[in-house]
N, C-alpha and C positions, 0 to 999 in steps of 0.2 A: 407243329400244332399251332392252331390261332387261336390265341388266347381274347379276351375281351377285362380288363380291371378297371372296377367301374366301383363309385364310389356313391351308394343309395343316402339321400334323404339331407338333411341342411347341414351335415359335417362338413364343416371346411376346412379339415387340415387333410393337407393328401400327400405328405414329404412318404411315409411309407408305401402308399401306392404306386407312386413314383419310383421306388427303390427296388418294389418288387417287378414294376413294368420294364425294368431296366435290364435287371438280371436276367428277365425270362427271357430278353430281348436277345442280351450276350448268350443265355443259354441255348441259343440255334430256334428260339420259338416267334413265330409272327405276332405283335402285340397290340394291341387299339385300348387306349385309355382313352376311357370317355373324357374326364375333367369333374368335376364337382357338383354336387346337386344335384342326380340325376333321379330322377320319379321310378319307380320297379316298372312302368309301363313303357319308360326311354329305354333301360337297361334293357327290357328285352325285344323292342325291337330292333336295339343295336347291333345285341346278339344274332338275331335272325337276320340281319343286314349285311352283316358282318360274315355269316355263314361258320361261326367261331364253333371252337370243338367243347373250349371251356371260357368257362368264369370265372375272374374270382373278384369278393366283395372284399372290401374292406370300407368298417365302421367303427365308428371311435364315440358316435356320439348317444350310444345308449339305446338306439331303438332298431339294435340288431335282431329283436322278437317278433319287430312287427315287419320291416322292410325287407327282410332275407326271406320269411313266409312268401311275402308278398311276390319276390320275383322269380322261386322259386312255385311258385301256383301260377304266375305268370309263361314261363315257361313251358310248364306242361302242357296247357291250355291251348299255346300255341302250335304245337307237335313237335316241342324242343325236345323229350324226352332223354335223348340220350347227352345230353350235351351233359360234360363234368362239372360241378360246382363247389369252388371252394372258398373259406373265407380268412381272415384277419381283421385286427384290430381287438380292439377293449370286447371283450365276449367272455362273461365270466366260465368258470368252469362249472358250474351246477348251471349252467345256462347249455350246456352246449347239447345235448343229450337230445332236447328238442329241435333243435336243428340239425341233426344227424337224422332225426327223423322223418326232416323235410325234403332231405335227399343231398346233405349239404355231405362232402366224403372228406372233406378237411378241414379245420381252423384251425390257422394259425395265430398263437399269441405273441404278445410284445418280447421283443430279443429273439425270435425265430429267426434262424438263417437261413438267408437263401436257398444254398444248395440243398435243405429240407424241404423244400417248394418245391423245386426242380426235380427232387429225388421223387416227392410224390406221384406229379406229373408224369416223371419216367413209370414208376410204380402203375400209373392208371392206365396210360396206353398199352403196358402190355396183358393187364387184362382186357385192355377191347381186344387186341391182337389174337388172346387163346379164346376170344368169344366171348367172355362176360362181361355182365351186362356193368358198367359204374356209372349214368347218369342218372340227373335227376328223378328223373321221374320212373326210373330202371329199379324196381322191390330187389338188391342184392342184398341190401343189408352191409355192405362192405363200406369200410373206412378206412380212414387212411391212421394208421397206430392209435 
């Protein structure tokens, strides 16, 4: 799978972005890290550049309500619909509910282990594989635990 982990809006720390681009890397997955600071409009046409299956964000610096919206509405708009979207970093837990509703299928928090990532991703492919639907902009309703 081609992955894209990209890191939305003026966060500059990116040691776990890095950590998860790496794994998914060793986990047999093709990876494109953007690098830092990237606008929800770079993120997605990276995505669409890219031709990537999935996403994942990670945000640490507080305006995961407004930037995860944003590249998830971004995406749609562009006929990303199916693409998976996942996230990490600082995302409180009474936060997340609304971005589950954005079409987000995973957040990961601080101490998550990799192969939790990996296992989802396994987890996501093979509902595309029996057919349904898990991307963004795809009304399944599914997430990941």
């Amino acid at each position: 799978m081609r992955i894209v982990i990209a890191k939305p809006g003026l966060d500059g720390h990116d040691r776990g972005a890095k950590v998860v681009a790496r794994a998914l890397r060793d986990g047999g997955h093709e990876v494109v890290y953007t690098g830092l600071r990237k606008t929800p409009e770079e993120i997605v046409r990276i995505v669409m550049d890219e031709d990537a299956a999935a996403l994942g964000l990670s945000t640490l610096s507080g305006a995961h309500d407004v930037l995860v919206p944003a590249v998830c509405d971004g995406l749609r708009e562009e006929g990303l619909s199916e693409v998976i979207v996942f996230a990490g970093g600082i995302i409180p837990s009474d936060e997340r509910d609304s971005l589950h509703n954005q079409g987000v299928r995973a957040i990961f928090g601080p101490g998550a282990r990799t192969s939790e990532i990996l296992e989802f991703l396994e987890a996501a492919s093979g509902r595309i594989e029996s057919g349904e639907p898990v991307g963004v902009g795809e009304n399944s309703g599914w997430r990941w635990r």
